[in-house]
N, C-alpha and C positions, 0 to 999 in steps of 0.2 A: 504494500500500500504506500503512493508516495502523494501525500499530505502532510502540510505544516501548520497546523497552527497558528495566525497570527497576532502579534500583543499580550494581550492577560486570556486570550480562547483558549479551551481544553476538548480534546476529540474522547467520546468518552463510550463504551459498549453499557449498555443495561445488563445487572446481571439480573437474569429471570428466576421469580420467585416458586413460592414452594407449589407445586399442586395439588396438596389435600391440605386438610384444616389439621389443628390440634388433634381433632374429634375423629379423623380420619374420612371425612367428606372428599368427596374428591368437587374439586372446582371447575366448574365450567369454564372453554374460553371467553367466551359471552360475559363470566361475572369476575372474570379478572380484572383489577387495575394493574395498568404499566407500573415498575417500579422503579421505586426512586431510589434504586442503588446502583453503584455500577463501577466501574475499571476504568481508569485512564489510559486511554493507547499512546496519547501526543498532546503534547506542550507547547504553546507556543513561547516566545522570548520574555516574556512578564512587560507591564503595562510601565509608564513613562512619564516620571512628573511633570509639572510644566518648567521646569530648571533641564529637562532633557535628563535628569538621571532615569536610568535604566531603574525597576522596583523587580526583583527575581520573583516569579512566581512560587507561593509556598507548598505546592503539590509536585507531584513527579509521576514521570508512567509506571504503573503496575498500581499505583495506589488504588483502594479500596475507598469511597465517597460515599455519601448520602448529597442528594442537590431536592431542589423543590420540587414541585408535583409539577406543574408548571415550566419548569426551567427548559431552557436551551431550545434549539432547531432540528428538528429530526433531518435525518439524510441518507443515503445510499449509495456504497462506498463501497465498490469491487461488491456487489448485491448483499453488504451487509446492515443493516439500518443502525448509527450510529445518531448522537448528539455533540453538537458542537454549543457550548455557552462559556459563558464570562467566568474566571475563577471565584467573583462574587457569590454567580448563584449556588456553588458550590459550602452547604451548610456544615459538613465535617469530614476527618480521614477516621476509616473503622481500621482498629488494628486490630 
């Protein structure tokens, strides 16, 4: 895949959630919501004060996130559906 990232953007996979409940229900695709977790593939250079200093982005690829329900741009990338959004809307790293 050759995409970069550019500024404070992050390219990010969903990771997909569990298929049955606690209870052992199995879920429909129908009553699934998309998840708001996922993997970082790519980074872009981190965003840029207005002095021009460079700000380093605080995540890296492989990290493990939680972002909004909401957040980012869907896309499709070598047929894989990815999100591209701001390291803001990025809420934490799960370690």
């Amino acid at each position: 895949m050759a995409f970069k990232p550019l500024h404070d953007r992050v390219l990010v996979r969903r990771v997909e959630g569990d298929e049955k409940t606690a209870g052992g229900l199995i879920i429909p695709d129908s009553a699934k919501e998309k998840p708001a977790e996922g993997e970082i593939i790519a980074v872009g250079e981190g965003a840029r004060k207005d002095s021009g200093e460079l700000i380093a982005p605080s995540v890296s690829s492989g990290d493990k996130i939680l972002f909004g329900k909401w957040s980012g741009t869907e896309i499709t990338l070598d047929g894989e559906e990815l999100l591209i959004m701001k390291e803001s809307d990025i809420l934490g790293i799960i370690s």
